[in-house]
Backbone as CSV, one residue per row, in Angstrom:
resi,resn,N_x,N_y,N_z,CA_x,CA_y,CA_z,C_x,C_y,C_z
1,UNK,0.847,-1.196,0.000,0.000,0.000,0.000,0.880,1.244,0.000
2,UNK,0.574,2.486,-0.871,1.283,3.757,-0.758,0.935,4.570,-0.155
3,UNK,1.847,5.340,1.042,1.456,5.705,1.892,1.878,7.381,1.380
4,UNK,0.901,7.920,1.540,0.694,9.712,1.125,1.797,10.187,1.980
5,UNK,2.399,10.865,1.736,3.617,12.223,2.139,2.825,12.726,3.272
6,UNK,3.694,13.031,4.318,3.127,13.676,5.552,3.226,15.292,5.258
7,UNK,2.656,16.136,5.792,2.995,17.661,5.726,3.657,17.588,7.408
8,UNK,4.972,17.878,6.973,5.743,18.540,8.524,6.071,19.672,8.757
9,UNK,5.128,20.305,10.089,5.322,21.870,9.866,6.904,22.354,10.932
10,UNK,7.188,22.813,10.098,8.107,23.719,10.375,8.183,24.965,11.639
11,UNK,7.529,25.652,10.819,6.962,26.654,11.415,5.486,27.193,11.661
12,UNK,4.371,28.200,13.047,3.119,28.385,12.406,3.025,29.902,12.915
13,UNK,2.184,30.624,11.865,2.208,32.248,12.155,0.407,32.041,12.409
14,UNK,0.152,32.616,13.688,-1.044,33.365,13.242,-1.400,34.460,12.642
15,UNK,-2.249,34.075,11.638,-2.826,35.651,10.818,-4.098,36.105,11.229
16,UNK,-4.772,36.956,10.460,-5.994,38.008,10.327,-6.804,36.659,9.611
17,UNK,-7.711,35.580,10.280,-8.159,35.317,9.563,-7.871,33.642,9.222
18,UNK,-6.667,33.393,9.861,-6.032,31.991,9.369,-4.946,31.936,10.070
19,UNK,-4.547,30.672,9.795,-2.871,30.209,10.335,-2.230,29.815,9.307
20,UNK,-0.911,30.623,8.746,-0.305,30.409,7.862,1.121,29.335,8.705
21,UNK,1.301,28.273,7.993,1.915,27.325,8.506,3.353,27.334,6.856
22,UNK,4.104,27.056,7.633,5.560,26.764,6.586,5.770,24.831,6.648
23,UNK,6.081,24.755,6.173,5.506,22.845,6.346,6.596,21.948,5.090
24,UNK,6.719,21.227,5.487,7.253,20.713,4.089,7.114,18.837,4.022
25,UNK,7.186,18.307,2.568,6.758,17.003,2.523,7.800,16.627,1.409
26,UNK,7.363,15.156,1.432,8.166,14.500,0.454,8.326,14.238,-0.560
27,UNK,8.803,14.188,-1.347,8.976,14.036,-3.393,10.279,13.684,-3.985
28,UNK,10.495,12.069,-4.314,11.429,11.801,-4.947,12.329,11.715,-3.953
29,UNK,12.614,11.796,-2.435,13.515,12.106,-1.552,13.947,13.274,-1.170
30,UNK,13.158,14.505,-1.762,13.395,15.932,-1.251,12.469,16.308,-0.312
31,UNK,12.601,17.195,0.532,11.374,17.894,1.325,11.556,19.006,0.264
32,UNK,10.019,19.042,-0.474,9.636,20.049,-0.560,9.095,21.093,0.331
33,UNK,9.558,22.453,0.561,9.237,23.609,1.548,7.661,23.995,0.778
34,UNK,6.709,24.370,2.025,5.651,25.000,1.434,4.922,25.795,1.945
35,UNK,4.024,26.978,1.771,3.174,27.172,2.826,1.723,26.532,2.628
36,UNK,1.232,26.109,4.078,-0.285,25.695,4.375,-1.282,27.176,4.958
37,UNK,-2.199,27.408,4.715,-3.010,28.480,4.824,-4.384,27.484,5.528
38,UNK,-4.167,27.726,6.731,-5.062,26.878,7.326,-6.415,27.813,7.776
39,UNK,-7.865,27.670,7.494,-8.838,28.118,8.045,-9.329,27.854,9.331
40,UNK,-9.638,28.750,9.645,-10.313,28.730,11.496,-11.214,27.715,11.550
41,UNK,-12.267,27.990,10.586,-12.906,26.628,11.020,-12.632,25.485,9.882
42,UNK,-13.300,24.223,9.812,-13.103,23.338,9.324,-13.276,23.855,7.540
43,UNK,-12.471,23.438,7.216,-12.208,23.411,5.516,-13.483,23.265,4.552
44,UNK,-13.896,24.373,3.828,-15.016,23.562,3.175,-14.328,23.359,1.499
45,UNK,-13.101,23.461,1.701,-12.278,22.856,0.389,-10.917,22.901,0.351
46,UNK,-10.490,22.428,-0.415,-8.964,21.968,-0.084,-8.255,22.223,-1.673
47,UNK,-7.106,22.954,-1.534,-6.956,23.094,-3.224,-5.385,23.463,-3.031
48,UNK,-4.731,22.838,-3.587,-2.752,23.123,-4.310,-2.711,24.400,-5.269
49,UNK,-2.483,25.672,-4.655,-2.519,26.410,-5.198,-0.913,26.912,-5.683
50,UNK,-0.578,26.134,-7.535,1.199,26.725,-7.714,0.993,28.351,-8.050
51,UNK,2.385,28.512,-8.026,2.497,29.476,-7.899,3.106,29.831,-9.812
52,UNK,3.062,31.308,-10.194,3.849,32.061,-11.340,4.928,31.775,-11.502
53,UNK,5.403,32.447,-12.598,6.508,32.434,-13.213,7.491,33.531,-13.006
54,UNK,7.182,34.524,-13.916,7.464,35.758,-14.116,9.140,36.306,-13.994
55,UNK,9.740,35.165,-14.302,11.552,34.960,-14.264,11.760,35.690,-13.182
56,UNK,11.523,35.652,-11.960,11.441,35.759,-10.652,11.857,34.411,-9.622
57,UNK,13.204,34.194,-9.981,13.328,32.647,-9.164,13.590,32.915,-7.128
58,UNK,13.716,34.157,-7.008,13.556,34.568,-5.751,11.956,34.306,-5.449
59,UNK,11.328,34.117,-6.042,9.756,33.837,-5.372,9.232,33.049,-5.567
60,UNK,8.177,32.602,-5.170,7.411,30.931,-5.552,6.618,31.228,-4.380
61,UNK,6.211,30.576,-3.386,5.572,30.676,-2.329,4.887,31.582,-1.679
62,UNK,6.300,32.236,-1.536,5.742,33.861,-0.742,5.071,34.577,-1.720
63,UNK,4.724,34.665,-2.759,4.010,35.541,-3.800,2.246,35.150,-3.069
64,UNK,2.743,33.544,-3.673,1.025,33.060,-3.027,0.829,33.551,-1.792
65,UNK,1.273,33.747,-0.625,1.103,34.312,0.792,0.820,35.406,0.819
66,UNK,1.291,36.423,0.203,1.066,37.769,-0.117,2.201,38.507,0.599
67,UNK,3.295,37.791,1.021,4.438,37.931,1.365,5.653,38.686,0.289
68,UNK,5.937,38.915,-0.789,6.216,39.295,-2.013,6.050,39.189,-3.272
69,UNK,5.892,39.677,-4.130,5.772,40.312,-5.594,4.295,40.914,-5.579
70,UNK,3.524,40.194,-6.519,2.210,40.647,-6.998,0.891,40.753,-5.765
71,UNK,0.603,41.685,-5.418,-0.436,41.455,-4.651,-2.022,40.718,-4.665
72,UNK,-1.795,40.936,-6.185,-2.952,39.903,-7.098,-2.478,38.266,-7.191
73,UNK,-1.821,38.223,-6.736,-1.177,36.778,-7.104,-1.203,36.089,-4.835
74,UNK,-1.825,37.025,-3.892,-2.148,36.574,-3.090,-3.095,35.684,-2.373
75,UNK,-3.034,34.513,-3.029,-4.051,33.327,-3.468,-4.846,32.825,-1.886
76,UNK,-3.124,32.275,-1.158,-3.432,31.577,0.097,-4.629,32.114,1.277
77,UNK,-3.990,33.501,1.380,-4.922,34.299,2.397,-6.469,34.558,1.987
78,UNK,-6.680,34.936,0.980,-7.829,35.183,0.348,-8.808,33.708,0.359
79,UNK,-8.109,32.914,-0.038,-8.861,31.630,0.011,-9.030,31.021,1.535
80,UNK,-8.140,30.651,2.442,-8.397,30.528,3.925,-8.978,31.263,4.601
81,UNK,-9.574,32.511,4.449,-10.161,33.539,5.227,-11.790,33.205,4.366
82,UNK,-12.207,32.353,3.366,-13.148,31.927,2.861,-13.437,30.363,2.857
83,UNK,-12.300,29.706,4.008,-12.860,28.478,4.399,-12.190,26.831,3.511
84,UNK,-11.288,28.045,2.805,-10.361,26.764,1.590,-9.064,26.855,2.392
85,UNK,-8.426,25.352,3.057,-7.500,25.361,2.966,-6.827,24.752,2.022
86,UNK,-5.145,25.438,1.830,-4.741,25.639,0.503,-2.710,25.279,0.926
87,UNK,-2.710,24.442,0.028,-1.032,24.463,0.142,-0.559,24.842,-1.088
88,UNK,0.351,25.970,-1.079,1.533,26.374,-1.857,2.722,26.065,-1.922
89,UNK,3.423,25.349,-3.040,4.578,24.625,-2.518,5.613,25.804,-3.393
90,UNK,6.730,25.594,-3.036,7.972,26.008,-4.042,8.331,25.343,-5.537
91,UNK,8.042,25.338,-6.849,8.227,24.200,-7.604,9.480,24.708,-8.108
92,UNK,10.159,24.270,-8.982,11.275,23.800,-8.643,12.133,25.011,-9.779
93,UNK,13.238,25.268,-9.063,14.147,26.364,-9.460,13.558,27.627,-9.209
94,UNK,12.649,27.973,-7.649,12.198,28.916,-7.315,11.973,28.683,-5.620
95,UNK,12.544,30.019,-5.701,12.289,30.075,-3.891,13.429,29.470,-2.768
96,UNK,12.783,28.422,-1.965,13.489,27.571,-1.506,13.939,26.434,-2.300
97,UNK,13.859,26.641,-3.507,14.171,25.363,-4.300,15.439,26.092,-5.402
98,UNK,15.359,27.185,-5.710,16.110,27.890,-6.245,17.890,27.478,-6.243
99,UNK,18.347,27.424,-7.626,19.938,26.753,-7.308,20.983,27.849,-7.665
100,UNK,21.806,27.792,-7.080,23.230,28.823,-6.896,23.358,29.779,-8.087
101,UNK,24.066,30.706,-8.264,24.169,31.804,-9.672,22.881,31.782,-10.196
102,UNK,23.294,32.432,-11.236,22.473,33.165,-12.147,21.148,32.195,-12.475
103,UNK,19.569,33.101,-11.903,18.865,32.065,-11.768,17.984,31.458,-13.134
104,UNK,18.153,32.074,-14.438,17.902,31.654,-15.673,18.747,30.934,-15.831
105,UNK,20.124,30.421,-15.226,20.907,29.458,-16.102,20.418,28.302,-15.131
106,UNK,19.975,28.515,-13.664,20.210,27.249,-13.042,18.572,26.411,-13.507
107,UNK,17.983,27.572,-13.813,16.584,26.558,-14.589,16.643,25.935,-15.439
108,UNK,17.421,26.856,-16.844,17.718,26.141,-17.903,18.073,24.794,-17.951
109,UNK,19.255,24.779,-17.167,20.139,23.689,-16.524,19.010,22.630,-16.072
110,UNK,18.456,22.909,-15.236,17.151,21.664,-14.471,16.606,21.274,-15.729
111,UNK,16.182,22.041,-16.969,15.508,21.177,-17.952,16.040,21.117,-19.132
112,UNK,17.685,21.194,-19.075,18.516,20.570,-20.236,19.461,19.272,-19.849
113,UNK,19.567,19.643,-18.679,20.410,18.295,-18.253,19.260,16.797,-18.225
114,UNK,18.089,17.131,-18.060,16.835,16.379,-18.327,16.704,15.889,-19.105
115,UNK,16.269,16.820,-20.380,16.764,16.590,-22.139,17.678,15.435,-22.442
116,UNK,19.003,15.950,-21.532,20.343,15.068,-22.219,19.942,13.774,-21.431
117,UNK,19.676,13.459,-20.344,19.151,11.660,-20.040,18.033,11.103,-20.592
118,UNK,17.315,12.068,-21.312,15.639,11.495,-21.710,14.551,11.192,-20.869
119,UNK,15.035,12.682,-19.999,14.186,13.005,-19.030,13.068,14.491,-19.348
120,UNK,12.472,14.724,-18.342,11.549,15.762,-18.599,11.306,16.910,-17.201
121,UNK,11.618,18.077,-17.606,11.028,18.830,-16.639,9.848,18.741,-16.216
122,UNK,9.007,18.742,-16.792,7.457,18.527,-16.450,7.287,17.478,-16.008
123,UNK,7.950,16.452,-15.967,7.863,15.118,-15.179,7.989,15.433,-13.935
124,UNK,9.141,15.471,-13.933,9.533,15.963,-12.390,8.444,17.244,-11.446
125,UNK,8.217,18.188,-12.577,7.458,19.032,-11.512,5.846,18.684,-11.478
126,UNK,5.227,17.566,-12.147,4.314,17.073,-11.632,4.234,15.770,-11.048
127,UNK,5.517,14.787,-10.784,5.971,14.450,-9.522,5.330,14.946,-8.204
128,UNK,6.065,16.190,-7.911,6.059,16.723,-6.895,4.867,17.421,-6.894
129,UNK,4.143,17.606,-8.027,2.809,18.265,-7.547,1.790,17.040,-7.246
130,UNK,2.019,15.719,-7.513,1.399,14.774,-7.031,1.389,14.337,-5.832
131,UNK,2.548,14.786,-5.053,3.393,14.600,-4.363,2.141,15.721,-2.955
132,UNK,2.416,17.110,-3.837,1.574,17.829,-2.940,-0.166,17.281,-2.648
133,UNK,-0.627,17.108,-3.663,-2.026,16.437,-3.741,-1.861,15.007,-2.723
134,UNK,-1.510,14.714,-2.721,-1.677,13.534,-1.417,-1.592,14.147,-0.698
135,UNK,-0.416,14.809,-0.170,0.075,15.254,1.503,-1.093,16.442,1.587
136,UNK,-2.365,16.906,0.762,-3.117,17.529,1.485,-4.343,17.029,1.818
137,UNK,-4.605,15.290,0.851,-5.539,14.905,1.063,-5.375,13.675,1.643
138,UNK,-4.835,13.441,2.463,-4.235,12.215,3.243,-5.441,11.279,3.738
139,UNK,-6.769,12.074,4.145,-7.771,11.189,4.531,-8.371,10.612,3.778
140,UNK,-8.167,11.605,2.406,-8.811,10.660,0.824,-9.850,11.719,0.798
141,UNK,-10.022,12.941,0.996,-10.800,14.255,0.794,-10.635,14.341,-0.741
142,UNK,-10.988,15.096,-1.270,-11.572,15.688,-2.273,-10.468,16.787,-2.326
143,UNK,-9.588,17.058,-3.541,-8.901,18.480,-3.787,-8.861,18.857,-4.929
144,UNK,-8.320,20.350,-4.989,-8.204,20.793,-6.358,-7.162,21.756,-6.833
145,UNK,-6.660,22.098,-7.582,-5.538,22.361,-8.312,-5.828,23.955,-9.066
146,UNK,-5.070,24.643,-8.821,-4.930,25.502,-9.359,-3.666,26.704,-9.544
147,UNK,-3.467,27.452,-10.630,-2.789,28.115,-10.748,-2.559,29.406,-12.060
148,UNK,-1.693,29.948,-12.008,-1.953,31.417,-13.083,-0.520,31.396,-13.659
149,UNK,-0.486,31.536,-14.968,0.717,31.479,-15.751,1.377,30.188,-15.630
150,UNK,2.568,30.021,-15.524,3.328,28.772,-15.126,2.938,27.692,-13.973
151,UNK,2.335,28.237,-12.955,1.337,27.523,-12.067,-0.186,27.249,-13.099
152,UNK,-0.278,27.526,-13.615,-1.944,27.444,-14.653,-1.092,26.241,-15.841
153,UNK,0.034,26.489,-16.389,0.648,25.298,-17.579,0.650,23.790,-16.423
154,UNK,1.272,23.758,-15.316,1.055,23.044,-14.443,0.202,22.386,-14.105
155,UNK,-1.005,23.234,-13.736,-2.537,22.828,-13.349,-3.445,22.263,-14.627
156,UNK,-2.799,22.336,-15.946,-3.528,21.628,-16.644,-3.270,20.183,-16.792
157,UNK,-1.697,20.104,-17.172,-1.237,18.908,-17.092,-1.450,18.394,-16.232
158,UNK,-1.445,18.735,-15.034,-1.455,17.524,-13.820,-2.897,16.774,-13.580
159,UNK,-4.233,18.292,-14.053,-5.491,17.800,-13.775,-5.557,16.753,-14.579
160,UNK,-5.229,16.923,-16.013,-5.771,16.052,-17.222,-4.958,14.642,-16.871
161,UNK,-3.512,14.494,-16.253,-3.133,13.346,-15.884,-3.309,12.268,-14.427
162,UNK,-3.811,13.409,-13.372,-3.837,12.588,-11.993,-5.769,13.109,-12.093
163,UNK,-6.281,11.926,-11.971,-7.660,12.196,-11.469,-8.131,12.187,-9.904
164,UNK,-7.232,12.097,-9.422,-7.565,12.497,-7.640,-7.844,14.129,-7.823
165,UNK,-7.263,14.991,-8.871,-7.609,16.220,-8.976,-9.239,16.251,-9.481
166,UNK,-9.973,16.862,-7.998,-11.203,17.213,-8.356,-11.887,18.293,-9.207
167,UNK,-10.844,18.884,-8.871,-11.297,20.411,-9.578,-10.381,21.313,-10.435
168,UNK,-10.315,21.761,-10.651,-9.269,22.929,-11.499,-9.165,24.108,-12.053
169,UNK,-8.263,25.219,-11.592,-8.367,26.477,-12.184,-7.308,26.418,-12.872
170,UNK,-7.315,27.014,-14.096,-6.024,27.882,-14.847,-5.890,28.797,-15.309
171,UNK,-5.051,29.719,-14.751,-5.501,31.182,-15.248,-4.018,31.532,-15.937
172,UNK,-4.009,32.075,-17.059,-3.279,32.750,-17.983,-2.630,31.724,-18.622
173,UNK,-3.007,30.753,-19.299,-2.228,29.674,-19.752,-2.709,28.917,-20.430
174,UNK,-4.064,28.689,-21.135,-4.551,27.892,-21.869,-4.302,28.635,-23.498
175,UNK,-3.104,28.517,-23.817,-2.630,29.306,-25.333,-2.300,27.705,-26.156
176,UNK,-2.396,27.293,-27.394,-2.329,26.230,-27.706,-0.509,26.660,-28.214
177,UNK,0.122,25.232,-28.767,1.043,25.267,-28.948,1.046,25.662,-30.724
178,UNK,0.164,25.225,-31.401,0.036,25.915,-32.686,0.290,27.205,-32.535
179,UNK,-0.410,27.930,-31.618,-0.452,29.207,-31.830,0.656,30.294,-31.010
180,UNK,1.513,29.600,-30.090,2.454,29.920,-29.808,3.847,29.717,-30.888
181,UNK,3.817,28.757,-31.408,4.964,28.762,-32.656,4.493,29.355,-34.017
182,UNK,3.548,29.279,-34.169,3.035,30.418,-35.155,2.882,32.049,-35.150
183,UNK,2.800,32.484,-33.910,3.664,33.636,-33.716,4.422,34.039,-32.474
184,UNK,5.305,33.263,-32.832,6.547,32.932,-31.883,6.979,33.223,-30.552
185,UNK,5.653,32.975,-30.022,5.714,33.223,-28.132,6.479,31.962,-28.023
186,UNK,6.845,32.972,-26.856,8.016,31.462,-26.023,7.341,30.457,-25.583
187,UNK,8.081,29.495,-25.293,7.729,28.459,-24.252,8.013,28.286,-23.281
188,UNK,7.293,28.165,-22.448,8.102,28.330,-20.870,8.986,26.501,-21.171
189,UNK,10.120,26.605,-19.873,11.010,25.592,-20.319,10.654,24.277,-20.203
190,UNK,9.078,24.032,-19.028,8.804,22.094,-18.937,7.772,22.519,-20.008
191,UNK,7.245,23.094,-20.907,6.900,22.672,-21.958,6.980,22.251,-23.259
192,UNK,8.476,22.374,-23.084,9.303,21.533,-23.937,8.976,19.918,-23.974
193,UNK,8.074,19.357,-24.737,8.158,18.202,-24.607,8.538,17.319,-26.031
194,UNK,9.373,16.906,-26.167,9.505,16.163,-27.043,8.300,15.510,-28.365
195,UNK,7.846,16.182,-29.049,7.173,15.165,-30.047,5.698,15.549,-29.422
196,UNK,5.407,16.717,-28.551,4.479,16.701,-28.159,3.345,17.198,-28.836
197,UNK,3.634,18.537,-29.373,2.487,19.287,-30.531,2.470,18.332,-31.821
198,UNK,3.421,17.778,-32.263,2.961,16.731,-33.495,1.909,16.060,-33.303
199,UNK,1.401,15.830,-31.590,0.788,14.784,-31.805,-0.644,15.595,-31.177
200,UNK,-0.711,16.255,-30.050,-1.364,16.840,-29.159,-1.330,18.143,-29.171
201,UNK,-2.563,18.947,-28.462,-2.136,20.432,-28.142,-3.132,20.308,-26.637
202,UNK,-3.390,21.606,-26.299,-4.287,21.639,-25.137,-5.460,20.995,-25.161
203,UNK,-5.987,21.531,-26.041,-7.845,20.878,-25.771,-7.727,19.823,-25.965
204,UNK,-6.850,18.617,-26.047,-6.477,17.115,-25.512,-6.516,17.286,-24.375
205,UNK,-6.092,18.413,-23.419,-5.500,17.941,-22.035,-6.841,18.560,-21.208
206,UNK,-7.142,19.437,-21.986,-9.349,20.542,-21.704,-9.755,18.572,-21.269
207,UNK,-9.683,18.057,-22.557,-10.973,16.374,-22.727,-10.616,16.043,-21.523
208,UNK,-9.255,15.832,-21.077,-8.809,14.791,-20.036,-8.900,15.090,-18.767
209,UNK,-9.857,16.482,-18.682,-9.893,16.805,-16.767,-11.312,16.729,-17.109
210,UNK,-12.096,16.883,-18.149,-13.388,16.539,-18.340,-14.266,15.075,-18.113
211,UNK,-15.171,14.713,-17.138,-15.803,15.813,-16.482,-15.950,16.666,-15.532
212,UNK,-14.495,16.209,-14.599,-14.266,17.393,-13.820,-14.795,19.071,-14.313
213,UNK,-14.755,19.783,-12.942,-15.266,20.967,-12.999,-13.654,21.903,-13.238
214,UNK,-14.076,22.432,-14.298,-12.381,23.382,-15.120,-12.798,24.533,-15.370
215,UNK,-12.090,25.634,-14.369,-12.510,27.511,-14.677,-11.268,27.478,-15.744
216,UNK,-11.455,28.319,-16.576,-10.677,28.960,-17.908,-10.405,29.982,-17.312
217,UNK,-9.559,30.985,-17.512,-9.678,32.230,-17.477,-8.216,33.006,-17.807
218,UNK,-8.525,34.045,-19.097,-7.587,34.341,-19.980,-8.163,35.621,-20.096
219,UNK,-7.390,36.084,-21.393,-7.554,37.647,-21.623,-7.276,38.252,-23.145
220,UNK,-8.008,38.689,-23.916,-7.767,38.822,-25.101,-6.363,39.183,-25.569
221,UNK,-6.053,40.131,-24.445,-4.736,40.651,-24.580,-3.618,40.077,-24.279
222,UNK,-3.871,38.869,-23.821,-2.441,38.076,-23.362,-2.162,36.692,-24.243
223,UNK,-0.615,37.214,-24.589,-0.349,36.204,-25.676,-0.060,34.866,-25.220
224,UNK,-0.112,34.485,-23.765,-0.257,32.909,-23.443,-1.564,32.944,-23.025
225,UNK,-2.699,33.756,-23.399,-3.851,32.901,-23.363,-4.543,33.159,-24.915
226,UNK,-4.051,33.729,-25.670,-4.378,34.241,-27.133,-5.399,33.839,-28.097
227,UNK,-5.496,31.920,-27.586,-6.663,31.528,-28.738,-7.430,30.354,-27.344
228,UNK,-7.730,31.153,-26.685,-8.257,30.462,-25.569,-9.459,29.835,-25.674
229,UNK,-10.165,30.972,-26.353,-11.536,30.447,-26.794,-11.380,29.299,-28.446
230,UNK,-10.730,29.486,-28.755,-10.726,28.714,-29.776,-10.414,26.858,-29.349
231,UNK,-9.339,26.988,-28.491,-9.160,25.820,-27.747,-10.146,25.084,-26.594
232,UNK,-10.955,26.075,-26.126,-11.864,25.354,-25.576,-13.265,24.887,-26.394
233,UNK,-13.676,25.431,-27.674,-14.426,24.816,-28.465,-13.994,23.860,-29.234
234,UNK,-12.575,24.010,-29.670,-12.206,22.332,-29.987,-12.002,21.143,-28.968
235,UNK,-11.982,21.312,-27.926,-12.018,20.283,-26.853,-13.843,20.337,-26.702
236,UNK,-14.654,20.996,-26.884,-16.086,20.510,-26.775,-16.651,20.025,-24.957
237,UNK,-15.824,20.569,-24.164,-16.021,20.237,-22.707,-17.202,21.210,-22.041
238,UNK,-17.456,21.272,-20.543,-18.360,21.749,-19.799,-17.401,22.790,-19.525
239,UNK,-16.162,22.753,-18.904,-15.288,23.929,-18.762,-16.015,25.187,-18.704
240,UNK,-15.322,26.063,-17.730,-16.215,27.333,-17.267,-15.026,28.413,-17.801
241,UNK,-15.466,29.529,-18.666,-14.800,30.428,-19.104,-14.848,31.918,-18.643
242,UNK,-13.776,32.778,-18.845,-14.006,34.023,-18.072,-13.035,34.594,-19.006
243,UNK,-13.525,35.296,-19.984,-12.754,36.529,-21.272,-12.565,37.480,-20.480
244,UNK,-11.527,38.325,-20.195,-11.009,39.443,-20.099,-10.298,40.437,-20.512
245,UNK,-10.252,41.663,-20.708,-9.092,42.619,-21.491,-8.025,42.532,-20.337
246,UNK,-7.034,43.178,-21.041,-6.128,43.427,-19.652,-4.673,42.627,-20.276
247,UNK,-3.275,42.898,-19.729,-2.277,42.043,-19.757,-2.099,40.629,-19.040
248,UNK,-1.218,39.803,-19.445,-0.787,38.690,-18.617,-0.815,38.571,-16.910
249,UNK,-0.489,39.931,-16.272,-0.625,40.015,-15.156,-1.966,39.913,-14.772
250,UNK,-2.226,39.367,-13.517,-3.652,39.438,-12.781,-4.090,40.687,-12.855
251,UNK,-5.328,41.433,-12.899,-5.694,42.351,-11.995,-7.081,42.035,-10.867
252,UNK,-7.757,42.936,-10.570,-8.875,42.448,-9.117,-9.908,41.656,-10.134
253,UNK,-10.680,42.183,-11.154,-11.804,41.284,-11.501,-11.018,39.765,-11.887
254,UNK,-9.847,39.337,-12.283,-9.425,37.853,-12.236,-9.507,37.063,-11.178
255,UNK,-8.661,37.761,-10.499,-7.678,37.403,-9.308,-9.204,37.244,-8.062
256,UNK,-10.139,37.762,-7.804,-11.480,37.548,-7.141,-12.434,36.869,-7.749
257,UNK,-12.360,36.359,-9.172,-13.439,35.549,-9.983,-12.405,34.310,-9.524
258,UNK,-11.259,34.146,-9.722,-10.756,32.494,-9.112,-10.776,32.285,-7.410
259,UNK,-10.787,33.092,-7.169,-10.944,33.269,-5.471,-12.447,32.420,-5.191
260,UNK,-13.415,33.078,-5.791,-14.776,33.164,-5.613,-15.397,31.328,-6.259
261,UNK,-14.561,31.522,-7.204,-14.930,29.844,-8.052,-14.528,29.163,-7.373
262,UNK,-13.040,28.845,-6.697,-12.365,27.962,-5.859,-13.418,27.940,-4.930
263,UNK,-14.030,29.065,-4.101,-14.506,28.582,-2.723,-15.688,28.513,-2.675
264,UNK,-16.471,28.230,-4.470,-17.640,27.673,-4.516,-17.763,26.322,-4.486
């Protein structure tokens, strides 16, 4: 029998509202560092909230806490003060996970040295996001997954591959891969997958969290969510959508429509 990752707390702060706990669990033989955003009273949901991108390898965690960068990107508090507790972990080449020098080379590095064994970044960091999904549902509860930008590329793959994920948000990240090499947006680096758009794009991965319950939410103006709507009518799912103007960054009508969905 496999026994789920324990959460070991570290440290616990009381807040306005919640107990923000520092905690960390197991993956592959690492403790992953994380924070838990625990509600006063009993949980009426439970959700892995990753964290952004934003070539910011000083942050990961604390963003979600509301501890540094984006104040829109303050997931944990907002959601525990509405009855969701929520773990934020560090994923990997950010934060407490972050490796020595220059922090674009030490990422690169995590998903080229990968490459060269015929390995995968995205393996590994949904590993460890599987990793998180047990250690929050240890009794066999019900959880759900979510995230915005590089935490949202994350939250799709993992929903469409682990079905213990009940639920799912992704915000700024449902851009297909056609339409990123067709006008030549980057790729963030675990979406590098080998042989993958030849065969697949997103609304394969829309079918595969379906019939789970899946919030969309993108922005005309942002070129990793660009043909958002187009990808969710070729996947043909129940998926819940939310069009917005605005840049890649969160602002309040996003950042409170995933707040509000999560803790429905």
């Amino acid at each position: 029998m496999t026994i789920s990752p324990e959460l070991e707390t570290k440290d616990e702060s009381p807040q306005d509202g919640y107990v923000r706990k520092l905690v960390t669990y197991e993956s592959d033989g690492e403790r992953i560092e994380s924070f838990l955003f625990e509600p006063l009273a009993p949980p009426r949901a439970r959700v892995v909230f990753l964290h952004q991108h934003a070539s910011n390898w000083d942050i990961g965690k604390r963003e979600i806490a509301g501890l540094a960068g984006d104040p829109h990107q303050a997931f944990g508090p907002a959601l525990a003060r509405v009855g969701v507790r929520v773990l934020a972990p560090d994923l990997v080449g950010f934060e407490s996970r972050r490796g020595p020098g220059d922090g674009w080379l030490q990422y690169y590095n995590h998903a080229m040295h990968r490459l060269a064994r015929g390995q995968l970044l995205m393996t590994k960091i949904l590993r460890d996001v599987s990793a998180a999904l047990a250690a929050l549902a240890r009794r066999g509860e019900e959880v759900g997954l979510a995230g915005h930008s590089h935490g949202g590329n994350v939250a799709l793959f993992s929903a469409a591959l682990d079905e213990r994920v009940a639920f799912a948000c992704a915000s700024g990240a449902l851009c297909s891969y056609r339409e990123k090499i067709s006008q030549g947006t980057g790729l963030e680096m675990a979406l590098v997958i080998p042989s993958f758009a030849s065969r697949f794009d997103l609304e394969d991965l829309v079918r595969c969290v379906a019939p789970r319950p899946l919030f969309i939410v993108s922005s005309k103006d942002d070129p990793y969510s660009a043909d958002a709507t187009d990808v969710l009518s070729r996947a043909r799912t129940n998926a819940e959508h939310l069009r917005t103007r605005g840049p890649h960054k969160l602002d309040v009508q996003r950042f409170e429509a995933i707040v509000d969905w999560l803790a429905s």
